[in-house]
Each structure stands twice: as structure tokens, then as C-alpha cells.
DORO-427406 format. One line per field, with one value per residue (C-alpha): residue in one letter; x, z, y. Coordinates in nm, 2 decimals. Example, Ala and Ser with C-alpha at 12.3 -4.5 7.8 and 13.67 -1.06 7.14 Angstrom:
// DORO-427406
ketor <- (A/S)
u <- (1.23/1.37)
w <- (0.78/0.71)
v <- (-0.45/-0.11)
This chain:
// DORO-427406
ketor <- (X/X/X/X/X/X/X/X/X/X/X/X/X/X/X/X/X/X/X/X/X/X/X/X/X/X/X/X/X/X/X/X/X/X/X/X/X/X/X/X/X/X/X/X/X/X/X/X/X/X/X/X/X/X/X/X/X/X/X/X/X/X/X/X/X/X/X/X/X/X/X/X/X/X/X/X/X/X/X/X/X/X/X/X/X/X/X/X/X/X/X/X/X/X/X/X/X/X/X/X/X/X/X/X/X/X/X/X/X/X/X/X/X/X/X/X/X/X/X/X/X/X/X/X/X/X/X/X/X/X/X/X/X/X/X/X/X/X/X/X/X/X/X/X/X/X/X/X/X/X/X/X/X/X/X/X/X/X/X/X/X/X/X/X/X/X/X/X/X/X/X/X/X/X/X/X/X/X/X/X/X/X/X/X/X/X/X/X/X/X/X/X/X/X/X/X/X/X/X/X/X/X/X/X/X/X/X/X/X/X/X/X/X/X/X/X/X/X/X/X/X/X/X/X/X/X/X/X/X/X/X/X/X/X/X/X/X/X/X/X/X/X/X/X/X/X/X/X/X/X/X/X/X/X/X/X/X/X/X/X/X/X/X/X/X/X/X/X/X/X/X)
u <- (8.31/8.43/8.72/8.83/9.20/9.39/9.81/10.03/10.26/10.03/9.72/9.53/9.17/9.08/8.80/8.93/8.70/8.76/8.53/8.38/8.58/8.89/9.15/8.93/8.95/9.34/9.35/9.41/9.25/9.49/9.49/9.17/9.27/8.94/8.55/8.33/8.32/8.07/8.11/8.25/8.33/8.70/8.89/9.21/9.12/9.32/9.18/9.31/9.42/9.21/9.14/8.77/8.48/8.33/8.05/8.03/7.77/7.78/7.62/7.74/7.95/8.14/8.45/8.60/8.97/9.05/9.45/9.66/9.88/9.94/10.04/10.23/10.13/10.44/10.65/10.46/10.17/10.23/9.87/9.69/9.67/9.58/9.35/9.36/9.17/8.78/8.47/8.43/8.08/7.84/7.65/7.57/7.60/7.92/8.27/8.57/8.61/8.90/8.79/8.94/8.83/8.88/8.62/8.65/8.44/8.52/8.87/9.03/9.08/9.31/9.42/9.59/9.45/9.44/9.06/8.89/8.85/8.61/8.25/8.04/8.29/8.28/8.56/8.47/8.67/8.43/8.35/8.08/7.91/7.67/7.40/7.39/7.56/7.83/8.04/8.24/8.37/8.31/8.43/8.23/8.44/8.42/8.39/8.77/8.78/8.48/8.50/8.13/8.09/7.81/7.68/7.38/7.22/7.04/6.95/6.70/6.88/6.79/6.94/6.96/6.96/7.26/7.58/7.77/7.98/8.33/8.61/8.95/9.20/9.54/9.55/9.26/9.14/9.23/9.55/9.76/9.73/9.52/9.45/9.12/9.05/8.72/8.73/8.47/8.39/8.05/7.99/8.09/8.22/8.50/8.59/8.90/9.11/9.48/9.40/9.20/8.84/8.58/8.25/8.20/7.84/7.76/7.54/7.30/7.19/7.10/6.81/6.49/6.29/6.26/6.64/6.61/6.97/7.05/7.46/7.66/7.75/7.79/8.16/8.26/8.51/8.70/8.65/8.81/8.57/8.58/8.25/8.03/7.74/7.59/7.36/7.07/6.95/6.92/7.28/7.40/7.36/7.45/7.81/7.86/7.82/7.71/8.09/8.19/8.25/8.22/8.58/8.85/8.98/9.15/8.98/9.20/9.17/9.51/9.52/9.87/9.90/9.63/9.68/9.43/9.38/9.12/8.96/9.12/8.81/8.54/8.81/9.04/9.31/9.57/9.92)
w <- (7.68/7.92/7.86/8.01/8.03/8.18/8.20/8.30/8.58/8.85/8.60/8.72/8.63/8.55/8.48/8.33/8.15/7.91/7.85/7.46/7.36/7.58/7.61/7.40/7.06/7.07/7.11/6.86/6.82/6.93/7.25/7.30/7.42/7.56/7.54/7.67/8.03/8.18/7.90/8.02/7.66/7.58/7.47/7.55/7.83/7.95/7.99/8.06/7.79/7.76/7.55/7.60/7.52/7.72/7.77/7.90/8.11/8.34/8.52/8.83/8.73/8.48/8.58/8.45/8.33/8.62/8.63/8.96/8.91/9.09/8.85/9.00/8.76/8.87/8.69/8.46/8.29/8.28/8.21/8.07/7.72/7.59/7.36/7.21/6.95/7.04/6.89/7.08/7.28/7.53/7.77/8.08/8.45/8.41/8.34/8.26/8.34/8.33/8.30/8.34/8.04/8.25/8.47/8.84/9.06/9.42/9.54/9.65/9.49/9.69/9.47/9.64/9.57/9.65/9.59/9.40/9.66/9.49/9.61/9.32/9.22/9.28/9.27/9.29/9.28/9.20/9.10/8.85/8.70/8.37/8.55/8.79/9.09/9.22/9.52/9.55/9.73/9.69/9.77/9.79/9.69/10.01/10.26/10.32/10.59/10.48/10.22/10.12/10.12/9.91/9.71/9.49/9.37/9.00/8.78/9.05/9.20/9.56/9.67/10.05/10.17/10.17/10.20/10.49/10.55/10.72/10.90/10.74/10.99/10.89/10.60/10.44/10.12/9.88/10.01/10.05/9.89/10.14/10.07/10.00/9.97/9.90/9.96/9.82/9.91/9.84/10.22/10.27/10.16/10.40/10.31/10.42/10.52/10.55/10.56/10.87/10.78/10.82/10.75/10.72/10.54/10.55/10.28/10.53/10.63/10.26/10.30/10.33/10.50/10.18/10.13/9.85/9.89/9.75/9.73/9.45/9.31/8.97/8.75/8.80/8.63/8.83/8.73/8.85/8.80/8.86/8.79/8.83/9.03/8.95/8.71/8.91/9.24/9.46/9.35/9.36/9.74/9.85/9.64/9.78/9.49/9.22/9.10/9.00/8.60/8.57/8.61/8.43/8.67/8.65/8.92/8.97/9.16/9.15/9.13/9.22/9.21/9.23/9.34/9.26/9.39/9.26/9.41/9.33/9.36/9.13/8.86/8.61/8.70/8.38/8.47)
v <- (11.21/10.94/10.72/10.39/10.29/10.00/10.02/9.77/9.67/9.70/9.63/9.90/9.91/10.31/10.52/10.88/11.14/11.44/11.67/11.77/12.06/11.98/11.66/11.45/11.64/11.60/11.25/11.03/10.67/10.52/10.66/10.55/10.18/10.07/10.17/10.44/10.43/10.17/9.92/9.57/9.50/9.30/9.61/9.59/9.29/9.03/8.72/8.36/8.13/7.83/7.55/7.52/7.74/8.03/7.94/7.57/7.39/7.11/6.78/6.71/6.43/6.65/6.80/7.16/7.20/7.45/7.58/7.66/7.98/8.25/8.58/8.86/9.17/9.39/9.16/8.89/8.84/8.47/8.32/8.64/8.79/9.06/9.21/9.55/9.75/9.62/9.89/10.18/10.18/10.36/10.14/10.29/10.17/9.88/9.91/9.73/9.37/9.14/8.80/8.45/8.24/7.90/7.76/7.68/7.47/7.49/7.62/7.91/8.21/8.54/8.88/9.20/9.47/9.88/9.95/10.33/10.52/10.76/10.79/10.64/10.45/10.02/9.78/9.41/9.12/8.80/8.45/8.42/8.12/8.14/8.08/8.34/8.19/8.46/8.53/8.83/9.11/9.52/9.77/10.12/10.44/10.70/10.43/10.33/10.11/9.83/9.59/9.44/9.07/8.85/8.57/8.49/8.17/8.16/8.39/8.52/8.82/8.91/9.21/9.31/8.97/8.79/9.08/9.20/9.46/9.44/9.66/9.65/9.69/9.86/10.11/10.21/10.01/10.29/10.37/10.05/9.68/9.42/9.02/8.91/8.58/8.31/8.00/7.83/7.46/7.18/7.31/7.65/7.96/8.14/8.54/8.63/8.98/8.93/8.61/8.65/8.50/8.77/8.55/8.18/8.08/7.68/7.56/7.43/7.73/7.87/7.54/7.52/7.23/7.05/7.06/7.31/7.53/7.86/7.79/7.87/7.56/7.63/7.61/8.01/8.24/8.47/8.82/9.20/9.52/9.91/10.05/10.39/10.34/10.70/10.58/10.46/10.69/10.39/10.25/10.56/10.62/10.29/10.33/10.70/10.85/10.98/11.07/11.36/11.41/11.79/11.79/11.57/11.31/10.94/10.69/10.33/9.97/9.79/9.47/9.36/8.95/8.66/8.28/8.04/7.73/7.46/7.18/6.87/6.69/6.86/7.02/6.86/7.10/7.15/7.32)
């Protein structure tokens, strides 16, 4: 039996398994603060307060209510609440999500954060809109000085195509808090290291010669994930894995602050 927890302070994001016949017969329910590993479900999430409704869609003319903050988890969690108590689960493959509740159009978007450094294991750090557009970072437990660096466009997924990988320099991802940052504009996206940009992609060059683009462009929310990429063979290898579970172990991402920043001229930004 596989359990998923998430503390405070640091808010890490934590994968921790008993086995049948061991830790998991002596705890109680309410130990149990979130769902069966792999399950992005809301127990015990925190998500960002917000006046409008999740799931929104927009013209281009339309604007979404975006906020600028910037939350330091080590002492606050000004912005975030939280939610405790959701139905226990088993879906296999995902794992727990925190997820802003407001949208963001364009803007910029940097979190520190100390990475699993477990082979199998996969923390991500993202922007995702409803319709499929995403940009994000990963990071691939067992490989500890790359992060991974992508974007899709749609709800048509290709894999393989767009990503890149990137040194770290310093400390290794696991071991010590870096910056990431993505700065998202009409025209490009910028990924940044300690805020030293490590790829630039211009929308131009995701068109074809009918000026059809594959860029993101779509209202996103900002969303932090640890997940096991054992499930499938293919996943597996590329994440280093598969983990591990034949003996009890605890596997965290940190995630110590976040400052976002939206674009003042596609977002009604709210204080």
C-alpha cells in the first residue's frame, strides 16, 4: 500500500509507501492526509483563492483575472489554502499536484525548488492551459545535474519533439534549492537556471508556411508535481526508474517560494 503526504514549511511534495502487514495496519485515518500514490486528486492540496471558475475559456479579446505575489512557504502561506480530508483512491501513473486556481496569460512565473532525486521518480514544475497548451520544466530522479525543458500545443501531444535537456551548474538538483524560471510572452518563451536563460524558443519558428503556429497561447495555471514514472516500460526508462517499493521509503521535491509576474497587457491582474 502506497501513501502520499505533503507537510508544511518547506511544502514538500512526498511519495512514502508501507507495505500490507507492516506500518499501514497501525495507522489511523487520519494519518492518511492524502490519496494512494499516483492520484492527482485535491487531498489535502493547496490551491490559489480565486473568484472565478476553474475551468474558464477565452477569445482573444478577453482578458483573465491573473494575481502578482510571490509566497515564501518557509514562513507563509499567503495566497494558498488548504484542503484536507478528500476520498482515498488508486489511479496509477500521476501523483500529487498543487494547483493555482487563477488563470495566467503571458508573464513570468520562477519557484525554488530542491528536486526527488530518486530514479523513477519526476518532479515538474508547469504551466498548463485547459486546452492542452503546457510549458514546463522536469526533472528526472537519478540524473542530478539536468533539468528537462518543454512545451506542447493542443490537445495533440507530440512527444520527442519539442524538449531539451540542460546542465545545472552548482549543486546537484536533489541536493540544494536552484531558480527556475519561464517566461512566457505573445513571442517567445525564455527557460531560465539561476536566472541564467538556458533556451529561448520564438513563436516563429513553431510556423509553418501558412502561418499555422504550435505556441502555447492559451490562459494557463501554474501547477507543482512529484510523480512515479514506473508504470509504463517506455516512461519508466526515460525517468530512470522503475522505483523501488519493495522497501518502505519517503521520496520529496521542495518547493521553497514562487513569484509570479503577469502580463499587464493580456491579464486583468487583481492584488
Amino acid at each position: 500500500m502506497t501513501i502520499l503526504k505533503h507537510y508544511f514549511g518547506l511544502i514538500p511534495l512526498a511519495l512514502a509507501l508501507w507495505q500490507f502487514g507492516t506500518a499501514a495496519q497501525d495507522m489511523s485515518e487520519e494519518d492518511i492526509t492524502s490519496s494512494v500514490l499516483y492520484a492527482p486528486v485535491p487531498t489535502n492540496r493547496l490551491s490559489l483563492k480565486t473568484p472565478i471558475n476553474l475551468q474558464q475559456t477565452y477569445s482573444d479579446e478577453q482578458k483573465p483575472i491573473c494575481h502578482n505575489y510571490r509566497t515564501n512557504f518557509a514562513t507563509n502561506l499567503r495566497g494558498w489554502q488548504v484542503e484536507n480530508n478528500m476520498p482515498y483512491n488508486q489511479i496509477g501513473g500521476r501523483g500529487p499536484t498543487l494547483n493555482s486556481t487563477v488563470y495566467m496569460r503571458y508573464g513570468k512565473m520562477s519557484a525554488n525548488i530542491k528536486a526527488a532525486g530518486t530514479g523513477g521518480s519526476v518532479t515538474a514544475f508547469i504551466l498548463m492551459g485547459d486546452g492542452g497548451d503546457e510549458i514546463d520544466f522536469e526533472f528526472i530522479g537519478g540524473d542530478y545535474n539536468h533539468v528537462q525543458t518543454n512545451y506542447f500545443w493542443g490537445n495533440t501531444k507530440e512527444y520527442s519533439i519539442n524538449g531539451a535537456s540542460h546542465i545545472v551548474k552548482g549543486a546537484a538538483t536533489n541536493a540544494d534549492f536552484h531558480k527556475y524560471t519561464i517566461n512566457w510572452e505573445p513571442d517567445k518563451i525564455e527557460w531560465s537556471v539561476d536566472d541564467e536563460i538556458v533556451r529561448t524558443k520564438a513563436r516563429i519558428e513553431t510556423c509553418d508556411s501558412n502561418g499555422h503556429c504550435k505556441f502555447p497561447s492559451q490562459p494557463a495555471r501554474i501547477q507543482f508535481g512529484l510523480w512515479d514514472g514506473s508504470i509504463e516500460s517506455g516512461t519508466a526508462q526515460w525517468s530512470h526508474g522503475p522505483i523501488d517499493w519493495s522497501q518502505p521509503q519517503t521520496i520529496n521535491a521542495e518547493i521553497r517560494d514562487i513569484t509570479v509576474d503577469c502580463h499587464p497587457d493580456y491579464n486583468q491582474i487583481v492584488d
